[in-house]
C-alpha positions in Angstrom: -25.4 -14.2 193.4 -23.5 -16.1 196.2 -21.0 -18.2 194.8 -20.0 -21.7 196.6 -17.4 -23.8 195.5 -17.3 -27.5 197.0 -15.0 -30.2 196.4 -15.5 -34.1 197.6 -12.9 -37.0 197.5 -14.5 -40.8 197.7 -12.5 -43.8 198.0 -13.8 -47.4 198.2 -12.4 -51.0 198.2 -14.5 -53.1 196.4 -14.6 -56.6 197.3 -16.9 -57.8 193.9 -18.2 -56.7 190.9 -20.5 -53.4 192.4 -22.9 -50.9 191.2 -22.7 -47.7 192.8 -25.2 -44.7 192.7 -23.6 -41.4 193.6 -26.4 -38.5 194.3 -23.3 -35.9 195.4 -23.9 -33.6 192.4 -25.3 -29.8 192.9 -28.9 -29.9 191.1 -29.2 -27.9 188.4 -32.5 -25.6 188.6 -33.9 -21.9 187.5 -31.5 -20.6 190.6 -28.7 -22.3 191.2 -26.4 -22.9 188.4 -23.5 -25.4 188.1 -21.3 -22.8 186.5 -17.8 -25.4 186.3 -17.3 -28.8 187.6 -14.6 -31.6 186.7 -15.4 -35.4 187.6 -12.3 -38.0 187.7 -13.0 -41.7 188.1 -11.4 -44.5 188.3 -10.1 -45.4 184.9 -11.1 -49.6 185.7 -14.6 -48.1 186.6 -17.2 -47.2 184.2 -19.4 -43.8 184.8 -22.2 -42.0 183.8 -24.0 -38.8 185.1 -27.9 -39.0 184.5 -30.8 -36.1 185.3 -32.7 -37.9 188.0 -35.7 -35.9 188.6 -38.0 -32.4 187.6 -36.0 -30.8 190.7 -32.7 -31.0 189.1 -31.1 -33.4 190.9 -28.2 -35.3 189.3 -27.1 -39.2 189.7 -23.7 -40.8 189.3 -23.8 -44.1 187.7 -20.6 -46.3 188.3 -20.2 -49.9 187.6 -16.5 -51.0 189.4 -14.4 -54.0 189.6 -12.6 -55.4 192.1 -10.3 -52.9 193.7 -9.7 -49.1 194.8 -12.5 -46.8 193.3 -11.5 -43.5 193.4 -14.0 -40.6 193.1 -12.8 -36.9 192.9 -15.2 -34.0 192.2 -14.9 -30.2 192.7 -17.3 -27.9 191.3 -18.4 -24.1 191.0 -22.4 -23.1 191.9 -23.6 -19.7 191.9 -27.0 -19.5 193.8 -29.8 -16.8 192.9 -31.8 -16.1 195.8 -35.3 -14.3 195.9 -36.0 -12.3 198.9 -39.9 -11.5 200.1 -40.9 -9.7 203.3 -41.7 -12.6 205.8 -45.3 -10.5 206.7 -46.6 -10.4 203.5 -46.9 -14.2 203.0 -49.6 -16.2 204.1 -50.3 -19.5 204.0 -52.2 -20.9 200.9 -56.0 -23.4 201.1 -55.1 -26.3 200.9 -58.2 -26.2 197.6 -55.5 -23.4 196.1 -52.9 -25.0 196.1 -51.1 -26.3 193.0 -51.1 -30.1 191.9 -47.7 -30.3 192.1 -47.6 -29.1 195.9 -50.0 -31.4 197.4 -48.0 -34.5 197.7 -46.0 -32.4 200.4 -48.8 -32.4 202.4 -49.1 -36.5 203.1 -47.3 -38.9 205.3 -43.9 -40.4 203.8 -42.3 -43.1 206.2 -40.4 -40.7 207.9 -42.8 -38.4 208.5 -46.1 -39.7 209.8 -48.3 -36.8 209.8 -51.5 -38.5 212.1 -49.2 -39.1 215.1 -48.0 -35.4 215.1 -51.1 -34.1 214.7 -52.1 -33.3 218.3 -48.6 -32.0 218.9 -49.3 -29.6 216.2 -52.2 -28.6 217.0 -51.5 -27.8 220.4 -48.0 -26.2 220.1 -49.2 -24.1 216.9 -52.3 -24.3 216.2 -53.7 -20.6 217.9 -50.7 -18.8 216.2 -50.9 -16.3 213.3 -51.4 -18.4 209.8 -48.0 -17.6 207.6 -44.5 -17.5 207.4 -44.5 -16.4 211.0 -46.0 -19.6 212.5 -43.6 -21.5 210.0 -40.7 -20.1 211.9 -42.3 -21.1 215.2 -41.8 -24.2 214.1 -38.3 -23.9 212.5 -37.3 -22.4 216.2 -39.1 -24.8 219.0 -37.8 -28.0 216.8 -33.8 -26.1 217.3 -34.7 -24.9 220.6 -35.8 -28.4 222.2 -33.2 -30.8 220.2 -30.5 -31.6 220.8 -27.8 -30.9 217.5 -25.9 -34.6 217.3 -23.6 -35.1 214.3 -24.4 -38.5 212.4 -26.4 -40.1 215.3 -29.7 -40.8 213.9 -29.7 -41.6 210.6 -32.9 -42.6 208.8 -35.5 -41.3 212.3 -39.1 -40.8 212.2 -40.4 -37.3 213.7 -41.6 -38.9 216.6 -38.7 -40.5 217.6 -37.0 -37.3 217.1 -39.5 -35.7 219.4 -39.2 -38.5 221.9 -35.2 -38.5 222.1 -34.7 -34.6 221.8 -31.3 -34.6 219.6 -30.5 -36.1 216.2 -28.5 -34.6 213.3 -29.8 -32.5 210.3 -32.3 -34.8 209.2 -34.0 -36.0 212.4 -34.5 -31.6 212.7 -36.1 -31.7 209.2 -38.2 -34.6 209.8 -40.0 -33.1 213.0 -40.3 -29.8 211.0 -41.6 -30.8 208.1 -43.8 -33.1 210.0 -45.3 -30.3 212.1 -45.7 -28.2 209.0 -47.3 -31.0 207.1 -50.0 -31.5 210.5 -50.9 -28.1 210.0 -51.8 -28.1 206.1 -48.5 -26.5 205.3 -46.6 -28.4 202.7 -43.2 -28.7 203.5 -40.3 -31.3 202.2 -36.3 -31.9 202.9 -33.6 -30.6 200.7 -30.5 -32.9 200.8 -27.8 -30.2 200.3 -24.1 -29.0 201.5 -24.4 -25.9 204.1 -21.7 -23.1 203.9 -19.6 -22.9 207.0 -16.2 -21.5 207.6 -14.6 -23.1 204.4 -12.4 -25.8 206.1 -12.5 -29.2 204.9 -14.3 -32.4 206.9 -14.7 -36.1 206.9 -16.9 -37.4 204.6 -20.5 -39.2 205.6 -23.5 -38.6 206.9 -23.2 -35.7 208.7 -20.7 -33.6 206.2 -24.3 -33.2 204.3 -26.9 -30.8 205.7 -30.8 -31.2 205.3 -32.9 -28.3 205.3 -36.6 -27.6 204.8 -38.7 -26.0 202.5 -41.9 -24.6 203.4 -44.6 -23.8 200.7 -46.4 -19.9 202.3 -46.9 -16.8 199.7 -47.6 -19.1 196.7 -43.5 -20.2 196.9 -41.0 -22.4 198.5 -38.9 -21.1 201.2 -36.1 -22.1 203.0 -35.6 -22.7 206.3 -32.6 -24.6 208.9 -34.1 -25.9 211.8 -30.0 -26.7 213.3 -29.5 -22.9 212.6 -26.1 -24.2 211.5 -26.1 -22.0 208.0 -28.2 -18.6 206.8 -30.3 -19.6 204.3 -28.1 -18.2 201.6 -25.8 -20.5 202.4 -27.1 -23.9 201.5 -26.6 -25.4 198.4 -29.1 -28.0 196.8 -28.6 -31.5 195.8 -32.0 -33.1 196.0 -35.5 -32.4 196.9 -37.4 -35.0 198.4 -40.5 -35.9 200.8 -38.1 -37.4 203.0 -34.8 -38.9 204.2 -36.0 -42.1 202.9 -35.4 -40.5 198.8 -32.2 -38.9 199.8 -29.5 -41.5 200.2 -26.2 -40.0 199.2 -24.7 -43.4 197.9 -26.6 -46.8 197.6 -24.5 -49.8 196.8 -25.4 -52.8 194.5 -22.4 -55.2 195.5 -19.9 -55.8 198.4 -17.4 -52.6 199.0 -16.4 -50.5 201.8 -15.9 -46.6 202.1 -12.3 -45.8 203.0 -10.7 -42.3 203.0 -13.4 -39.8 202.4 -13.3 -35.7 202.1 -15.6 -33.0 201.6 -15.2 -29.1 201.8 -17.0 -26.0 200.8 -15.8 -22.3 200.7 -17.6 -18.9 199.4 -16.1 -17.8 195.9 -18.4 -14.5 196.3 -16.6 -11.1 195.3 -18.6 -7.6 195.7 -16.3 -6.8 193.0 -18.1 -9.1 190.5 -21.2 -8.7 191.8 -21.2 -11.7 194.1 -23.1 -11.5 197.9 -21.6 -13.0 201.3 -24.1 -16.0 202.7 -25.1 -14.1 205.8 -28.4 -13.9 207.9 -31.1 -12.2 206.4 -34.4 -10.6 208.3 -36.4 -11.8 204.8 -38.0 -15.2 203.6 -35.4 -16.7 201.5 -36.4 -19.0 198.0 -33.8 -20.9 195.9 -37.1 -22.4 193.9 -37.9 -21.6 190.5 -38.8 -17.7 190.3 -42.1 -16.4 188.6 -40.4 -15.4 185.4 -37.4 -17.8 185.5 -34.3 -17.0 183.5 -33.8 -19.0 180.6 -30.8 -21.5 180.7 -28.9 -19.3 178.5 -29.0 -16.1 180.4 -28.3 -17.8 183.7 -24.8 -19.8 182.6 -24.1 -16.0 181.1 -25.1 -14.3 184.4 -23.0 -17.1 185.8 -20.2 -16.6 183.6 -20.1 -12.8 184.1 -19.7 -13.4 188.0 -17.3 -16.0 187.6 -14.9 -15.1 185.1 -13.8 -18.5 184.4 -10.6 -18.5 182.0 -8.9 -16.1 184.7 -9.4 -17.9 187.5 -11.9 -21.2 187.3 -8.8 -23.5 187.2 -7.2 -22.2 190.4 -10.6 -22.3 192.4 -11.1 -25.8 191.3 -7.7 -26.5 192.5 -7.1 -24.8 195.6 -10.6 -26.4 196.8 -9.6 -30.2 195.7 -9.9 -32.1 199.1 -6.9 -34.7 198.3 -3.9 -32.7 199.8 -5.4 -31.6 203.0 -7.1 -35.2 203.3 -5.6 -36.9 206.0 
């Protein structure tokens, strides 16, 4: 199990009476497991967590007057990850694949499948069928683009193709897109990527999107920026596209002011925890063939995380508000 801890300070002046919707929170699935977390809100402001979706994924409701709104979270997540040998999977008919799947397979608005089609075709389409020509994909799209922090937020694939740069999304739109051209389902993951633990300013580029891929009858994960192993991203949503993603959406009149995010491995050989390091195997975080059942996976979670020793401490040496500058 690799064990992330994250921690992520909001503050906003609101103007007039606002809704916000928060969509910050680690999802909750078969394999990754929100083992501790502590939310503190505003005490004028009026919150409420809700499930979103059937991926996990977690929304903050708050409803805040005029004023500062200030949002501080810091969690625990330990991550189960299913390795498979990248030969052995193929890609699946598009007739055998499951209901739930094919949706992965159509245009959404940011990832028009029809005008990537001959690019597709001609870049990929003579390769081997499988995970192989998957990460073809995954390495022309980082090999021809340009990584650019926060510069293109909410791009089509073929703009990203066009202009050759783009931050984590803009990568996952032109890979998913060239998947999607070639009857491989694939979709983003709106997520936090492990890096080397310090902390960052908050906003769109302090998130990481990722892909998954659908070969060998499974989702697997793949980061076209090659920023982060794939043991090293952590999952908020899953969703066809960019355009289902938003972080924060804001009902009102505020403005973001001092923002903070940071992430650091909690993993321990000691208690059983891994490093997130490259792997040479196809790498899943989706729901396994024989899942554990909630029970066993907060005890699993508990065991590698013994949290009346030293949960507390974590949460506190990872809150963002001291080093926030």
């Amino acid at each position: 199990m690799v064990k992330l801890g994250i921690g992520i300070s909001l503050q906003y002046e609101v103007a007039t009476d606002s809704r916000f919707t928060f969509r910050f929170h680690p999802a909750q699935t078969a394999q990754q497991d929100v083992c501790s977390e502590v939310l503190s809100v505003s005490r004028s402001a009026r919150a409420e967590l809700a499930q979103a979706d059937g991926h996990g994924q977690r929304e903050l409701h708050v409803a805040a007057a005029p004023g500062t709104l200030n949002i501080e979270y810091s969690a625990i997540v330990g991550i189960e990850h299913s390795l498979a040998d990248p030969m052995r999977l193929d890609e699946v008919p598009v007739p055998h694949l499951p209901g739930a799947v094919r949706p992965y397979l159509q245009s959404s608005p940011l990832c028009p499948v029809d005008s990537m089609l001959p690019v597709a075709t001609k870049a990929f389409g003579r390769l081997p069928q499988g995970y192989r020509r998957v990460q073809a994909i995954c390495e022309w799209v980082r090999e021809r683009t340009a990584f650019m922090p926060g510069s293109t937020p909410g791009t089509t694939a073929q703009e990203v193709l066009l202009e050759r740069q783009g931050d984590s999304q803009a990568f996952a739109h032109l890979m998913i897109t060239l998947c999607r051209a070639l009857d491989i389902p694939a979709r983003l993951v709106t997520g936090i990527r492990y890096g080397d633990g310090s902390g960052f300013r908050l906003g769109a580029s302090a998130f990481h999107s990722h892909v998954e891929a659908f070969v060998g009858e499974r989702w697997y994960l793949f980061d076209p920026t090659g920023l982060s192993p794939a043991m090293g991203l952590l999952r908020i949503a899953t969703v066809r596209d960019a355009s289902e993603g938003a972080i924060a959406t804001i009902r009102g009149s505020a403005l973001a002011d001092t923002s903070w995010l940071s992430i650091a491995t909690l993993s321990d050989e000691a208690d059983g925890g891994v490093m997130p390091v490259p792997l040479p195997f196809a790498v899943s975080t989706a729901q396994a063939s024989r899942p554990a059942t909630p029970g066993n996976r907060h005890m699993a979670c508990r065991q590698a995380i013994p949290m009346s020793r030293s949960a507390a401490g974590m949460l506190a040496a990872l809150h963002p508000v001291a080093t926030a500058a």
